[in-house]
N, C-alpha and C positions, 0 to 999 in steps of 0.2 A: 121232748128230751128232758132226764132229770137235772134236776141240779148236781149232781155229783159226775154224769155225762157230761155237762158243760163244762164243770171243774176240769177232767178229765182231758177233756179236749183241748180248753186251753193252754193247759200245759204241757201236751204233746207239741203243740203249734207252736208255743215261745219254746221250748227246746229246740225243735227244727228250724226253726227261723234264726234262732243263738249260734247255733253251729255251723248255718249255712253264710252266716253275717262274719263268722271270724275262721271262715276259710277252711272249718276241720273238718275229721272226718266222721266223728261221732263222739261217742260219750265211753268213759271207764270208770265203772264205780264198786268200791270196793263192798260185798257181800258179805254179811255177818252173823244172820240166823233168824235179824230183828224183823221189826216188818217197817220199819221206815225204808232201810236197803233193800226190803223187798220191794214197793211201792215204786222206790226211787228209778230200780232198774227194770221194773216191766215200764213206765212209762218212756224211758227212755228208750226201750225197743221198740215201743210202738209207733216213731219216730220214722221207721226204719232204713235207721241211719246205722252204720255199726257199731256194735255195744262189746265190750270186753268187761267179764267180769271176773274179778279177784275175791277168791277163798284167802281169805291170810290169817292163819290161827297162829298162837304163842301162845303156847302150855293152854290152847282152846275147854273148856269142859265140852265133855263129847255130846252134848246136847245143843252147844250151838254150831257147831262144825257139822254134826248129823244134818243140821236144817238149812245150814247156811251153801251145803253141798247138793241137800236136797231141791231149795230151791231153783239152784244154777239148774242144775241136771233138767228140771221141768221148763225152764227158760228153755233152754236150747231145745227139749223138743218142740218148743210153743214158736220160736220165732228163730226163722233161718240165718238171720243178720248178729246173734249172740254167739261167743265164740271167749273161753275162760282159760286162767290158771289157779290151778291152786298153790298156791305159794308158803311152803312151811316156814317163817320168819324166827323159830324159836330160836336154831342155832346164832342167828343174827343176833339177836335179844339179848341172849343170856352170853355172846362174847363183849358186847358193849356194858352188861350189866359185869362181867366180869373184869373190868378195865375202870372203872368206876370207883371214886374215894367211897369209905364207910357211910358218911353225911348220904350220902346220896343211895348206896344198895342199901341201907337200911331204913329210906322214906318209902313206903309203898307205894303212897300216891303218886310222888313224882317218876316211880319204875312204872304205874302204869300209866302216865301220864304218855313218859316216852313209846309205850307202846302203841298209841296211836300215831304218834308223828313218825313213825318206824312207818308202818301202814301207808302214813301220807305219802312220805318220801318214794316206796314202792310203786303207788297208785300216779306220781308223776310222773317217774323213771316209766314206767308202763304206757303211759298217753303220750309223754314228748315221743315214744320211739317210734307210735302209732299211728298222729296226729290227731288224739282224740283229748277231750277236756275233761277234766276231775268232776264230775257231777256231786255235791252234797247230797245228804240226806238228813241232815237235821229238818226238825219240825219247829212250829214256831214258839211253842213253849221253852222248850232245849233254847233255842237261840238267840228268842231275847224276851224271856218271861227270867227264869231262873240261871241259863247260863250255861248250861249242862253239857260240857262239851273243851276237847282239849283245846285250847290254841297254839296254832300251829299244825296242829293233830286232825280230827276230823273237822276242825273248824275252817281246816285249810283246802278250800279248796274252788274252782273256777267261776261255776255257779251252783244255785240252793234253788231246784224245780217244787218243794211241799214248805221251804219255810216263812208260807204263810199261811198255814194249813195247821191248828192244832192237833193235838195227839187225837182224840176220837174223830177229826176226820178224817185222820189218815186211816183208822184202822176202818172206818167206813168204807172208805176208797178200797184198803185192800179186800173189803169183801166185792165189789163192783168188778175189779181186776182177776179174781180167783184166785189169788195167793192162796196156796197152800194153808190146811189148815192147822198143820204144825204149829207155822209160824206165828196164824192168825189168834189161836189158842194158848200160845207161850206167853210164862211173862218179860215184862221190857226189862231188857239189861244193855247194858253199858258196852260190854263183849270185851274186858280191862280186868279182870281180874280171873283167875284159874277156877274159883268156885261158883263162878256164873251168880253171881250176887245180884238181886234183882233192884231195880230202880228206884223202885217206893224205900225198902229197903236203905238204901244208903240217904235219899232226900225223907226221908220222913212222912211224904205224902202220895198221893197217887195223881195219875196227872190229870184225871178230872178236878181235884180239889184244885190242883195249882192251874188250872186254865178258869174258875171260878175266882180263884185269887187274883189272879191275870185281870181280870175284868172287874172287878170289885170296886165300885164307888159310894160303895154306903155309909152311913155311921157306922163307926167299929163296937159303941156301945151296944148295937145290938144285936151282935153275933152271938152266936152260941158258944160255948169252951173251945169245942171243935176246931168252928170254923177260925177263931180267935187262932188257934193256932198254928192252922195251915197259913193264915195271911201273916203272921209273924215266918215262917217256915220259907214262907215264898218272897219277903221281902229282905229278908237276910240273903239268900241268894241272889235276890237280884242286885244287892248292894255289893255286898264279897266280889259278883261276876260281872258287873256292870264293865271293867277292862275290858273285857272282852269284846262286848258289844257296839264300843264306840272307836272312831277312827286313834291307833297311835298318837299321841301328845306327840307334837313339832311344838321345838322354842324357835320359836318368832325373834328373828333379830329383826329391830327397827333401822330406818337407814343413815338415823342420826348414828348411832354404833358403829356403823361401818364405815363412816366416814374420817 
């Protein structure tokens, strides 16, 4: 058996074993065109436990809603236990964006920030009525190399079956699993903004540089400009997002105080 079968396997086992420990009934994970939500949701069928998966675009670019539909559609004929919506969230969106002071319809980030937690909220309202859990699909760079990811938003959610699985192993895995090669061939996006903006793109780097940064313990005098600047790139984010990555601050009252 390879090593990426063993990967594989284990993490079909701790899924089915998670779900079977907390009573439910399977897993709902929302589908996006990427291939981390690809990954996420064949292993989660393979489970075969029941999978429901959510298509949710808002003002989508037609290239990740093309793959994010193509993939469903290839699940369900792959595995009889998958069963989908696609759920158009735009009109939702855009009446929340339309209710909304200036400060805020004129941040882009925070308008697409809320569209993930838009997503989230769906992806729960979906599982409570089903009894199934929010499966993540962050990877381990996303979620705590750099940060990459809404809170609240995709960051919200039950459990996380690849985030300890860096970005090229995931895309490893999805060739092992046969995800589509749309999705296998595309580049990573965020699926947060209408022009399908790609990853590298908005972070500056690619995420083999920032899983190299991720790991990085050498003198920084002898890096090349490059590299110099991907660990400057990748440490700025992990500082900025570091909230994210640790539990909520509780003030601790002592019980002299309260006495």
């Amino acid at each position: 058996m390879s090593s990426l079968d063993r990967v594989k396997s284990h993490i079909i086992s701790w899924l089915r074993a998670y779900s079977n420990k907390s009573n439910t009934a399977g897993f709902v994970v929302g589908v996006s065109g990427g291939i981390d939500s690809a990954v996420t949701s064949i292993l989660c069928a393979e489970t075969d436990k029941k999978v429901v998966l959510l298509n949710m675009p808002i003002r989508q670019s037609i290239n990740e809603f093309t793959l994010a539909e193509a993939h469903i559609d290839n699940l369900k004929t792959r595995y009889s236990n998958v069963s989908s919506y696609e759920l158009d969230l735009t009109s939702v969106f855009e009446s929340f964006e339309n209710v909304m002071p200036f400060d805020v319809e004129s941040n882009g980030l925070s308008l697409a920030n809320s569209r993930a937690r838009l997503r989230m909220m769906t992806l729960y309202a979906v599982g409570q009525a089903n009894g199934l859990l929010v499966a993540g699909t962050g990877n381990k760079v996303e979620d705590f190399g750099i940060g990459f990811y809404t809170k609240y938003g995709d960051g919200g959610v039950d459990l996380s079956p690849i985030a300890d699985l860096n970005k090229t192993e995931v895309f490893a895995l999805a060739k092992s699993l046969n995800v589509i090669e749309g999705i296998q061939n595309a580049a990573p996006t965020d699926g947060l903004w209408g022009d399908g903006r790609r990853d590298e793109d908005q972070i500056g780097a690619t995420y083999a540089e920032l899983e190299w940064a991720m790991d990085f313990v050498g003198n920084v005098a002898d890096l090349d400009q490059r590299q110099t600047k991907v660990l400057s790139i990748y440490r700025d984010f992990h500082s900025a997002n570091k909230h994210k990555m640790e539990p909520i601050p509780v003030c601790l009252i002592s019980e002299d105080l309260k006495q």
